[in-house]
Backbone of each chain as nested JSON, in Angstrom:
{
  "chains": [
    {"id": "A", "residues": [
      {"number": 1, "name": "UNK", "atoms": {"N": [-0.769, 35.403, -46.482], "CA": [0.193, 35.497, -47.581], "C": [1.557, 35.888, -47.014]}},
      {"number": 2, "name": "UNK", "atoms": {"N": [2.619, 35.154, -47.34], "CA": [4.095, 35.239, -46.951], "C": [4.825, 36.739, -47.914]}},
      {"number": 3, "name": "UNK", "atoms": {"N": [5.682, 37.366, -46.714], "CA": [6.142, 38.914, -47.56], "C": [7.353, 37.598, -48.513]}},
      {"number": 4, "name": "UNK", "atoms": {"N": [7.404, 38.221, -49.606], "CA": [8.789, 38.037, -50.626], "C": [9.174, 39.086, -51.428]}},
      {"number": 5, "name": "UNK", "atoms": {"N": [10.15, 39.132, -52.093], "CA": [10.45, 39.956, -52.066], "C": [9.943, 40.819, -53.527]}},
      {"number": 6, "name": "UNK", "atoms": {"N": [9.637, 41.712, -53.438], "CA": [8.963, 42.678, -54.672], "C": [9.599, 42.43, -56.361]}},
      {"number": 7, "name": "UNK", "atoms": {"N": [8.833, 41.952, -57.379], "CA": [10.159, 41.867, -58.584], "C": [9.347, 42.348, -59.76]}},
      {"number": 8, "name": "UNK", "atoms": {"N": [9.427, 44.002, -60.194], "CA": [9.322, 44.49, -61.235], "C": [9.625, 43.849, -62.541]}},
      {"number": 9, "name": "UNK", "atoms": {"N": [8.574, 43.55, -63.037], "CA": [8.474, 43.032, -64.371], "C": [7.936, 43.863, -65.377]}},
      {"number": 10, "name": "UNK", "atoms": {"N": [8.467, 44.523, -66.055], "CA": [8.28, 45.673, -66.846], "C": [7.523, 45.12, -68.707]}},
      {"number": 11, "name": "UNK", "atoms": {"N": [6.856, 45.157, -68.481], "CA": [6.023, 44.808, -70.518], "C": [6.331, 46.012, -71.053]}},
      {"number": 12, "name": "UNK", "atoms": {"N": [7.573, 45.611, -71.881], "CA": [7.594, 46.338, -73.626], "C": [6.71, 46.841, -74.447]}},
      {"number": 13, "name": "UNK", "atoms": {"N": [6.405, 47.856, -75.084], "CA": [5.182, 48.757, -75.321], "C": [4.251, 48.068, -75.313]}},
      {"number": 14, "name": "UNK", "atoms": {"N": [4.002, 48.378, -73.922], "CA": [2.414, 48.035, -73.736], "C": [1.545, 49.47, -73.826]}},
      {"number": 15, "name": "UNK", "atoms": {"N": [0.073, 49.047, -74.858], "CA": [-0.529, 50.05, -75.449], "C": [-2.081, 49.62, -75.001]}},
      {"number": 16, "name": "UNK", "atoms": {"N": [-2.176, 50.579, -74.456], "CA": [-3.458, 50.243, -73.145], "C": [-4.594, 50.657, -74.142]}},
      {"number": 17, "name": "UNK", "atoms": {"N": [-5.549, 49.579, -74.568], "CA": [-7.068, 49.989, -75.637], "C": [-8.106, 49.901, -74.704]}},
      {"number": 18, "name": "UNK", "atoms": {"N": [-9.377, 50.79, -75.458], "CA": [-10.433, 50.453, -74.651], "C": [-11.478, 49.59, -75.461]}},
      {"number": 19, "name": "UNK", "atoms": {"N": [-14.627, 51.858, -68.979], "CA": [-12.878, 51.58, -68.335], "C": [-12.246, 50.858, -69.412]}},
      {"number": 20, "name": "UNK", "atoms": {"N": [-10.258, 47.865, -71.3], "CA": [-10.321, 46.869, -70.92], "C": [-9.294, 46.075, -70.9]}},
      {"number": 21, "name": "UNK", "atoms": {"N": [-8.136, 46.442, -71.117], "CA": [-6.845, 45.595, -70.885], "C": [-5.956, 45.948, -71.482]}},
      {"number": 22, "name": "UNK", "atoms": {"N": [-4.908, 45.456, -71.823], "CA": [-3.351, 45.948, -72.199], "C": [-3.001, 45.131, -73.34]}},
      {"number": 23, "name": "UNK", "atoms": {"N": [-2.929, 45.733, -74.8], "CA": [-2.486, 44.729, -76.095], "C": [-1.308, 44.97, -76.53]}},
      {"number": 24, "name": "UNK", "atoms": {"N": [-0.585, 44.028, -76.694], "CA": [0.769, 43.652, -77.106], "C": [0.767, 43.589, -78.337]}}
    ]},
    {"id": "B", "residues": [
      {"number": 1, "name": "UNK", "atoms": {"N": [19.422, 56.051, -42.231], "CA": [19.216, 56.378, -43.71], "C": [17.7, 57.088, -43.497]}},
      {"number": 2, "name": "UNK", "atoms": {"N": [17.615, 58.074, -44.696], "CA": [16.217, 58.754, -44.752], "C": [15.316, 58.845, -45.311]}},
      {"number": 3, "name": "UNK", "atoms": {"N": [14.374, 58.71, -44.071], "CA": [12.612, 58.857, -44.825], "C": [12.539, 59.61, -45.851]}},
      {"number": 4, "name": "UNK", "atoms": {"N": [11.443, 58.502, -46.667], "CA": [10.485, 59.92, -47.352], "C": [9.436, 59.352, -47.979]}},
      {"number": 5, "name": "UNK", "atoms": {"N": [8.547, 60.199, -48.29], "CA": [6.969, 59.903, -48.806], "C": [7.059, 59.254, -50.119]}},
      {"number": 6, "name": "UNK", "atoms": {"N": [6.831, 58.193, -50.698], "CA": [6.222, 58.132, -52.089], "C": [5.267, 58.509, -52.256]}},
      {"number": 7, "name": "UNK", "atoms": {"N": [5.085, 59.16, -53.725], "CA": [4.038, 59.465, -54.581], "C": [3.873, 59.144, -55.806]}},
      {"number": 8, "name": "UNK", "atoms": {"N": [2.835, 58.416, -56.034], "CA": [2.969, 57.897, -57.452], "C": [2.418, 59.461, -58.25]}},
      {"number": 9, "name": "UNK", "atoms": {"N": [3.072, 59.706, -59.145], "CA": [3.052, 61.041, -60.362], "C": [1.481, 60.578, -61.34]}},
      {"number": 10, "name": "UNK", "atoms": {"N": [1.377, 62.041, -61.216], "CA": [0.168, 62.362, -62.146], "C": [0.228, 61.313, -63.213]}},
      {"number": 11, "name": "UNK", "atoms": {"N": [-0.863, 60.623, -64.224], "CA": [-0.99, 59.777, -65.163], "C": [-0.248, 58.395, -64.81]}},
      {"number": 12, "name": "UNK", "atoms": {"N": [-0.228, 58.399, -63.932], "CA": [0.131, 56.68, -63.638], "C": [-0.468, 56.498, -62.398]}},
      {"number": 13, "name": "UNK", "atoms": {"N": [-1.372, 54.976, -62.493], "CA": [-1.754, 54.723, -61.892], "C": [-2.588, 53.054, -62.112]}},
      {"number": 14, "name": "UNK", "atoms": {"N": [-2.611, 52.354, -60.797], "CA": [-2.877, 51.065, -60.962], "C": [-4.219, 50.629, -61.81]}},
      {"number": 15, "name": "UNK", "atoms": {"N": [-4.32, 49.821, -62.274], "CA": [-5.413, 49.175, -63.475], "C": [-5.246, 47.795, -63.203]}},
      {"number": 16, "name": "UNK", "atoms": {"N": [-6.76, 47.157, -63.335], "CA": [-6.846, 45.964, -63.293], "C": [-6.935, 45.428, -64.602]}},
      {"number": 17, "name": "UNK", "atoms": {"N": [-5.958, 44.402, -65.189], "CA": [-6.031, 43.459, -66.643], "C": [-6.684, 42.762, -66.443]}},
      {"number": 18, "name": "UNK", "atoms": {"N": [-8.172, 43.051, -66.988], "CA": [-8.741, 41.477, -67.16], "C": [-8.7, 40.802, -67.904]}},
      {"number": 19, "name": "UNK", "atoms": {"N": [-8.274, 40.875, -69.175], "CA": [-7.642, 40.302, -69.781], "C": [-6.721, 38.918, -69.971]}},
      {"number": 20, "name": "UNK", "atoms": {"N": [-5.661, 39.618, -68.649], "CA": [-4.937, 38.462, -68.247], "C": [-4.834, 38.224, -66.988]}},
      {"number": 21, "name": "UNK", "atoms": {"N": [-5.808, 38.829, -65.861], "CA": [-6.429, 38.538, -64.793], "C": [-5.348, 39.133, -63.785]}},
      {"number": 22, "name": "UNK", "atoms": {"N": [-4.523, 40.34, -63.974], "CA": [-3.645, 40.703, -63.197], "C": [-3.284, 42.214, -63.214]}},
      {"number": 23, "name": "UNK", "atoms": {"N": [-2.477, 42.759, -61.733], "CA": [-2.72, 44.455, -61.391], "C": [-1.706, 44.779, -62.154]}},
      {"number": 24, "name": "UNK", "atoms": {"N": [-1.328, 45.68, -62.87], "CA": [-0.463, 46.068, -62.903], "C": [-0.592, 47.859, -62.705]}},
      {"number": 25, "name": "UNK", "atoms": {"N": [0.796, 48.437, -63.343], "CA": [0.842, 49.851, -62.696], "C": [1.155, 50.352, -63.792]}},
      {"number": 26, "name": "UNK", "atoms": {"N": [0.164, 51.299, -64.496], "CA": [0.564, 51.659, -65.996], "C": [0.445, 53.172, -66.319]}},
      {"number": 27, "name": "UNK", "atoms": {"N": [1.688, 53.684, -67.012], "CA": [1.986, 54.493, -66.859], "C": [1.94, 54.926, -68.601]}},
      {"number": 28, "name": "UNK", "atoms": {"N": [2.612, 55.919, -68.847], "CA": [2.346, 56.374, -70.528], "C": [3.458, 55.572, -71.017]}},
      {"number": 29, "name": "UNK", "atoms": {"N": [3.449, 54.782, -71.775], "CA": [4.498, 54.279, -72.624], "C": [4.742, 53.181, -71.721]}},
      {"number": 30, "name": "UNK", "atoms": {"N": [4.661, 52.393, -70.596], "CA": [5.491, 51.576, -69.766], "C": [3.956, 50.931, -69.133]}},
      {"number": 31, "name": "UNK", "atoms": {"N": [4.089, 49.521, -68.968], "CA": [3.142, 48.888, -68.438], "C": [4.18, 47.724, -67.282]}},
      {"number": 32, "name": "UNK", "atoms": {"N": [4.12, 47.593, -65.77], "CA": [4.537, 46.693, -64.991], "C": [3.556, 46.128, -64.372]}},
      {"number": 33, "name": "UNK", "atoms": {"N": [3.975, 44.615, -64.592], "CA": [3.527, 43.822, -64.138], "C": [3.701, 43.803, -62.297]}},
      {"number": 34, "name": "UNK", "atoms": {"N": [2.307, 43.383, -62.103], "CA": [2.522, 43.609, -60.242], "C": [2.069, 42.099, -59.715]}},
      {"number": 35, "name": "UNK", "atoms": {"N": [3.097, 41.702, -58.948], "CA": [3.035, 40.332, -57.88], "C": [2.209, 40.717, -56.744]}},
      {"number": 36, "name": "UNK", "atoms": {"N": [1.871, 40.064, -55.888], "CA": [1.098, 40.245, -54.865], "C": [1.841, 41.303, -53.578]}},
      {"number": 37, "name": "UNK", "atoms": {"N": [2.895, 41.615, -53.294], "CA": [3.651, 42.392, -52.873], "C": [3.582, 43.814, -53.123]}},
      {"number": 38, "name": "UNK", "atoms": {"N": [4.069, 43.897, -54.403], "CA": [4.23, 44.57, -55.066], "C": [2.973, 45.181, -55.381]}},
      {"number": 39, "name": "UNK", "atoms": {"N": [1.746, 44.556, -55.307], "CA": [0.126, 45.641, -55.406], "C": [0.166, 46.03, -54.252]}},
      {"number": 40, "name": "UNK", "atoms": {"N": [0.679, 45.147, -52.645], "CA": [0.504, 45.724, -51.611], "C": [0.822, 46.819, -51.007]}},
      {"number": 41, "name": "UNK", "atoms": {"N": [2.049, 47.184, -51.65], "CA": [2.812, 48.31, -51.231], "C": [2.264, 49.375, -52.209]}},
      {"number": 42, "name": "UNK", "atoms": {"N": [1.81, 49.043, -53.503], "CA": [1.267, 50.247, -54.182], "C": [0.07, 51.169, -53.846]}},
      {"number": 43, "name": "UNK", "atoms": {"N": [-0.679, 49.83, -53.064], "CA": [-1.66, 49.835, -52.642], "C": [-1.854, 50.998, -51.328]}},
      {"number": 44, "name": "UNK", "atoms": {"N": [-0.875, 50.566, -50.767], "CA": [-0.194, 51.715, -49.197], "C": [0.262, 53.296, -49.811]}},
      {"number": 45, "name": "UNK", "atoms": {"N": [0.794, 53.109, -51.314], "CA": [1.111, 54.505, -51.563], "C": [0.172, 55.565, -51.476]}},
      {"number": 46, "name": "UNK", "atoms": {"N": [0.233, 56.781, -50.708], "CA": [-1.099, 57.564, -50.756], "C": [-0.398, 59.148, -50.621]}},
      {"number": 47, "name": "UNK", "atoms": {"N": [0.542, 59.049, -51.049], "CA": [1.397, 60.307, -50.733], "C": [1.123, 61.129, -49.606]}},
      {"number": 48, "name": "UNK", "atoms": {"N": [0.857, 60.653, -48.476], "CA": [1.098, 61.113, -46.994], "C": [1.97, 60.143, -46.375]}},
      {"number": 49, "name": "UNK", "atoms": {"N": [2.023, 59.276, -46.618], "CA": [2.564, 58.275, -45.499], "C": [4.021, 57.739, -46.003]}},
      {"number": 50, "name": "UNK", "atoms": {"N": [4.758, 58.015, -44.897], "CA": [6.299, 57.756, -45.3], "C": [6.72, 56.101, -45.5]}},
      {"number": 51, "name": "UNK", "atoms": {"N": [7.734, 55.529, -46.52], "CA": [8.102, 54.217, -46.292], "C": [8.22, 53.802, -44.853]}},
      {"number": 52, "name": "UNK", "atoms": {"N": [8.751, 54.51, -43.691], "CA": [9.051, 53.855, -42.639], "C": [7.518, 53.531, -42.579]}},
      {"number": 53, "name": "UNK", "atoms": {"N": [6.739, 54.374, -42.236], "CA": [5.188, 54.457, -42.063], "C": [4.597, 53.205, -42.723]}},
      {"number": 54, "name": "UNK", "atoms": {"N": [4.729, 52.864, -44.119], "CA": [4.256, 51.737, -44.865], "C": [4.611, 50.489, -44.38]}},
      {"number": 55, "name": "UNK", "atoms": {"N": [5.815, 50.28, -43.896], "CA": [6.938, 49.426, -43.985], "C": [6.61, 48.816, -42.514]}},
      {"number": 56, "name": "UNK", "atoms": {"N": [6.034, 49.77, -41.722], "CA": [5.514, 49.064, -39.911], "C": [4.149, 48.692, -40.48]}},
      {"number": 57, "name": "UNK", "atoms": {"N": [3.149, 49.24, -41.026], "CA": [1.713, 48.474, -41.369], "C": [2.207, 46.801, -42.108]}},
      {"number": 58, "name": "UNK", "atoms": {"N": [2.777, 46.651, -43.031], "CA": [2.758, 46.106, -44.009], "C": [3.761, 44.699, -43.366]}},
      {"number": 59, "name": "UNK", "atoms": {"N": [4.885, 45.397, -42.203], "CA": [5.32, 44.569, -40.922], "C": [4.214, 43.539, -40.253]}},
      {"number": 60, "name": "UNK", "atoms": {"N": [3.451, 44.353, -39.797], "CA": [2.567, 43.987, -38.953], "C": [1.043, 42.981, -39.72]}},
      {"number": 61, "name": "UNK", "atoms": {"N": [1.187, 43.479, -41.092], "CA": [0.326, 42.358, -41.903], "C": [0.873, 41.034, -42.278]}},
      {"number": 62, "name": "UNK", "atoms": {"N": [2.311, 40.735, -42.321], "CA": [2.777, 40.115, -42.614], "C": [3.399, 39.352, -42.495]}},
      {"number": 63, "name": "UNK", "atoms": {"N": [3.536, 39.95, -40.927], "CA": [4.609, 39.159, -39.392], "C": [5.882, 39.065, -39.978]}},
      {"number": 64, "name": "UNK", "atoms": {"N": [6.325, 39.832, -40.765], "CA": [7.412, 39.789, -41.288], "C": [8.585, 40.675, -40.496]}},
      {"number": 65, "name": "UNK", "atoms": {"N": [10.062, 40.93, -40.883], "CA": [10.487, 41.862, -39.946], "C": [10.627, 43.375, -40.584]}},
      {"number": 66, "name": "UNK", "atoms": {"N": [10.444, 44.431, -40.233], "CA": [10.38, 45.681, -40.74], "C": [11.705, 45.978, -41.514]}},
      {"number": 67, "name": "UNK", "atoms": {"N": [13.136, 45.325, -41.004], "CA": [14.225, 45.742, -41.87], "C": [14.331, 45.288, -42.954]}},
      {"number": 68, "name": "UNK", "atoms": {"N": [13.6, 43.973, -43.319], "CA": [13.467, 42.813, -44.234], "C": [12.741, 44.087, -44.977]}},
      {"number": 69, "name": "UNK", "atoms": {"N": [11.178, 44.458, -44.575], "CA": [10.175, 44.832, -45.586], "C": [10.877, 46.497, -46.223]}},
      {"number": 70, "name": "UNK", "atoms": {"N": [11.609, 47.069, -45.205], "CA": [12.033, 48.369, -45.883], "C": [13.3, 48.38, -46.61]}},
      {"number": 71, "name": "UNK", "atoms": {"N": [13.538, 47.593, -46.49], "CA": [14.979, 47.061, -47.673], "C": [14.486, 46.906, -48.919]}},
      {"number": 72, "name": "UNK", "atoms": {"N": [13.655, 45.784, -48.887], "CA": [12.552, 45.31, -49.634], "C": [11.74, 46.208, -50.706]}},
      {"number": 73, "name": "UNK", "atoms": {"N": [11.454, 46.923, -49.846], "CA": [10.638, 48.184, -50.028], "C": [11.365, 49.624, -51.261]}},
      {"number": 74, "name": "UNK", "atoms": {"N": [12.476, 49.452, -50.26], "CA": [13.379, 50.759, -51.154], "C": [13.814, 50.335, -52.535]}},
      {"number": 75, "name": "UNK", "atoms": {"N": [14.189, 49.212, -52.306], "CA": [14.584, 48.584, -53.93], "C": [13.503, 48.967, -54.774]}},
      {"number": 76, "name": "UNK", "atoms": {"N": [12.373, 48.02, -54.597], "CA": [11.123, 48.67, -55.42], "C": [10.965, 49.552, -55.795]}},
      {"number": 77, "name": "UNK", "atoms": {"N": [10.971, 50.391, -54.972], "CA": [10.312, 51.909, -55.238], "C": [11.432, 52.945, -55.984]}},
      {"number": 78, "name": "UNK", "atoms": {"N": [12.793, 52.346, -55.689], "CA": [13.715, 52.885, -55.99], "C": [13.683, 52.416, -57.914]}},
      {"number": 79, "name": "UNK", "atoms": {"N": [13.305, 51.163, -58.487], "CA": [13.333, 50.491, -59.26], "C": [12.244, 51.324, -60.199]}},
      {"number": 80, "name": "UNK", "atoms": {"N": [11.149, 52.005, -59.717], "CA": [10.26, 52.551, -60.077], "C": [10.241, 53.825, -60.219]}},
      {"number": 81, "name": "UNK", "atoms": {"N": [11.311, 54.153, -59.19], "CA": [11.837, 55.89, -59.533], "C": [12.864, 56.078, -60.698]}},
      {"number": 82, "name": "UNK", "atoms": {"N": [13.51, 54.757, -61.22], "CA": [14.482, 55.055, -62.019], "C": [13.524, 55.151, -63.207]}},
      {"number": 83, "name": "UNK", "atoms": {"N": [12.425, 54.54, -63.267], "CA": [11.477, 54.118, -64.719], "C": [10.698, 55.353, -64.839]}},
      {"number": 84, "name": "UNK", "atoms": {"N": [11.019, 56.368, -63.426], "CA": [10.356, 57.854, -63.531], "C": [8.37, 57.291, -63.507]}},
      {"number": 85, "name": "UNK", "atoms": {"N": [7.872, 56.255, -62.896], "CA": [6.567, 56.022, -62.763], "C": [6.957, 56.084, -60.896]}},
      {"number": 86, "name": "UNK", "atoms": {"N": [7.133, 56.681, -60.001], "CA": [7.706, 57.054, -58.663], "C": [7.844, 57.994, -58.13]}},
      {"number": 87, "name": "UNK", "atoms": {"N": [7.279, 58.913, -57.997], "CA": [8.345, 60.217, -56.973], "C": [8.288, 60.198, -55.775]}},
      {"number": 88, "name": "UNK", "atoms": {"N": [8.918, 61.252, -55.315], "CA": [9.035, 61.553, -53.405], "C": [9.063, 62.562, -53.068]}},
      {"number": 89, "name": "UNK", "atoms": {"N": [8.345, 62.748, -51.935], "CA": [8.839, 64.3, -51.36], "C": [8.955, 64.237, -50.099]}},
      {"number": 90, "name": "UNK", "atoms": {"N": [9.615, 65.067, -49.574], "CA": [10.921, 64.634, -48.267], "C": [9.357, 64.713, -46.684]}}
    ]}
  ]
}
Protein backbone atom coordinates (compact mmCIF):
# COMPACT_ATOMS: atom_id res chain seq x y z
CA UNK A 1 0.00 0.00 0.00
CA UNK A 2 1.36 3.52 -1.21
CA UNK A 3 1.79 6.33 1.94
CA UNK A 4 -0.78 9.40 0.85
CA UNK A 5 -1.52 11.69 2.50
CA UNK A 6 -3.89 11.42 5.77
CA UNK A 7 -7.55 13.31 5.17
CA UNK A 8 -9.85 13.65 8.21
CA UNK A 9 -13.29 13.28 7.36
CA UNK A 10 -15.28 14.20 10.25
CA UNK A 11 -19.43 12.73 10.36
CA UNK A 12 -21.86 15.26 11.84
CA UNK A 13 -23.58 13.83 14.93
CA UNK A 14 -22.73 10.68 14.68
CA UNK A 15 -24.65 8.67 17.50
CA UNK A 16 -22.99 5.39 18.08
CA UNK A 17 -26.16 2.48 18.95
CA UNK A 18 -25.82 -0.86 20.05
CA UNK A 19 -20.03 -4.44 20.96
CA UNK A 20 -22.78 -2.33 16.13
CA UNK A 21 -22.26 0.72 14.10
CA UNK A 22 -22.76 4.42 13.80
CA UNK A 23 -26.55 5.92 12.88
CA UNK A 24 -27.04 9.04 11.21
CA UNK B 1 11.03 21.32 15.39
CA UNK B 2 9.81 19.17 18.49
CA UNK B 3 9.03 15.77 19.42
CA UNK B 4 6.33 14.55 21.23
CA UNK B 5 4.21 11.53 22.19
CA UNK B 6 0.60 11.24 21.03
CA UNK B 7 -2.03 10.00 23.11
CA UNK B 8 -5.27 9.35 22.17
CA UNK B 9 -7.55 10.72 25.53
CA UNK B 10 -9.64 8.65 27.68
CA UNK B 11 -13.21 7.75 25.80
CA UNK B 12 -12.02 7.85 22.37
CA UNK B 13 -11.04 5.26 20.70
CA UNK B 14 -10.97 3.26 17.32
CA UNK B 15 -14.22 1.06 16.36
CA UNK B 16 -14.87 -0.98 13.56
CA UNK B 17 -18.35 0.08 11.35
CA UNK B 18 -19.72 -2.77 10.11
CA UNK B 19 -22.22 -1.34 9.03
CA UNK B 20 -20.50 0.52 6.46
CA UNK B 21 -17.45 -1.69 6.47
CA UNK B 22 -14.99 1.01 7.74
CA UNK B 23 -12.44 2.21 10.94
CA UNK B 24 -13.18 5.03 12.16
CA UNK B 25 -12.09 6.97 15.50
CA UNK B 26 -15.04 7.83 17.69
CA UNK B 27 -15.12 9.94 20.21
CA UNK B 28 -18.27 11.51 22.38
CA UNK B 29 -20.21 13.63 20.11
CA UNK B 30 -17.69 13.38 16.93
CA UNK B 31 -17.33 10.31 14.71
CA UNK B 32 -14.08 10.40 11.87
CA UNK B 33 -13.94 8.67 9.23
CA UNK B 34 -10.41 6.77 8.79
CA UNK B 35 -8.57 6.06 5.23
CA UNK B 36 -6.07 3.49 5.24
CA UNK B 37 -3.27 5.88 6.50
CA UNK B 38 -4.91 7.37 8.73
CA UNK B 39 -5.89 3.75 10.74
CA UNK B 40 -2.14 3.25 10.29
CA UNK B 41 -0.88 5.86 12.21
CA UNK B 42 -3.72 5.46 14.79
CA UNK B 43 -2.90 2.23 14.87
CA UNK B 44 1.03 3.19 15.95
CA UNK B 45 -0.53 5.54 18.63
CA UNK B 46 0.31 3.85 22.00
CA UNK B 47 1.29 6.76 24.07
CA UNK B 48 4.97 5.76 24.48
CA UNK B 49 6.24 6.25 21.23
CA UNK B 50 7.11 9.66 19.85
CA UNK B 51 5.93 10.91 16.14
CA UNK B 52 9.59 10.89 15.14
CA UNK B 53 9.46 7.19 16.54
CA UNK B 54 6.12 6.43 14.45
CA UNK B 55 7.13 8.32 11.50
CA UNK B 56 10.72 5.94 11.00
CA UNK B 57 8.44 2.55 11.47
CA UNK B 58 5.72 3.69 9.25
CA UNK B 59 8.96 5.11 6.82
CA UNK B 60 10.21 1.92 6.65
CA UNK B 61 6.64 0.15 5.94
CA UNK B 62 6.08 2.21 3.29
CA UNK B 63 9.40 3.01 1.57
CA UNK B 64 8.24 6.25 1.76
CA UNK B 65 10.50 9.27 2.91
CA UNK B 66 10.35 10.11 6.72
CA UNK B 67 10.04 14.04 6.03
CA UNK B 68 7.12 13.30 3.65
CA UNK B 69 5.49 10.87 6.51
CA UNK B 70 6.16 13.41 9.54
CA UNK B 71 4.81 16.37 7.82
CA UNK B 72 2.14 14.18 6.91
CA UNK B 73 1.84 13.01 10.17
CA UNK B 74 1.74 16.39 12.16
CA UNK B 75 -1.06 17.76 10.11
CA UNK B 76 -3.18 14.83 11.16
CA UNK B 77 -2.64 14.65 14.45
CA UNK B 78 -2.51 18.26 14.71
CA UNK B 79 -6.14 18.19 12.86
CA UNK B 80 -7.21 15.85 15.65
CA UNK B 81 -5.82 17.88 18.46
CA UNK B 82 -7.82 20.82 17.34
CA UNK B 83 -11.19 18.40 17.43
CA UNK B 84 -9.65 17.79 21.16
CA UNK B 85 -9.98 13.65 20.16
CA UNK B 86 -5.62 13.98 20.42
CA UNK B 87 -3.34 14.81 23.13
CA UNK B 88 0.46 14.90 23.85
CA UNK B 89 2.85 14.77 26.31
CA UNK B 90 6.31 16.10 25.80
Amino acid sequence: MAWTKPIIREIECGMEINDGGVLF
Amino acid sequence: MEDFIPVIPRGVRLHFDRVRDLWVLLAPERTINLDPVGLAILNEVDGERSVSQIAGDLAARYDAPVDQITTDMREFLAGLMDRRIMETRP
